[in-house]
C-alpha positions in Angstrom: 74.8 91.2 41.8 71.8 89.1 41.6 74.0 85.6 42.6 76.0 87.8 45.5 72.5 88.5 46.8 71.5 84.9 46.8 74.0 83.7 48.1 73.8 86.6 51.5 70.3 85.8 51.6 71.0 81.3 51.5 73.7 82.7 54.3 70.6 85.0 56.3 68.6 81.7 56.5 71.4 79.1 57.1 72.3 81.4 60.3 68.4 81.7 60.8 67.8 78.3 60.9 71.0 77.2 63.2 69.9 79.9 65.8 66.3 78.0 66.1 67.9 74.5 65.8 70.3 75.9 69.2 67.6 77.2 70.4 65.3 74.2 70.3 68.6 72.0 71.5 68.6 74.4 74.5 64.8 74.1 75.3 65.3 70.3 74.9 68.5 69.6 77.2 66.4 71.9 79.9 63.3 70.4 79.7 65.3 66.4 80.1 67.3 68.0 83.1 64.1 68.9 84.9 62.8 65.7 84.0 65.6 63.6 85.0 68.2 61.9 82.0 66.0 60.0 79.3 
């Protein structure tokens, strides 16, 4: 029980951390197209 949770929580903060890494990426590519390619 105690490895199955583990592993569901390493999975919670794999997907936590590739939602803010999009969502950065996101901000980023805006940010360059309203300043103009870099």
């Amino acid at each position: 029980m105690a490895f199955r949770y583990l592993v569901v929580s390493n999975l919670d903060i794999l997907r936590y951390l590739t939602v803010d890494h999009v969502m950065l990426a996101r901000f980023q590519f805006r940010q360059s197209k309203n300043f103009g390619p870099l």
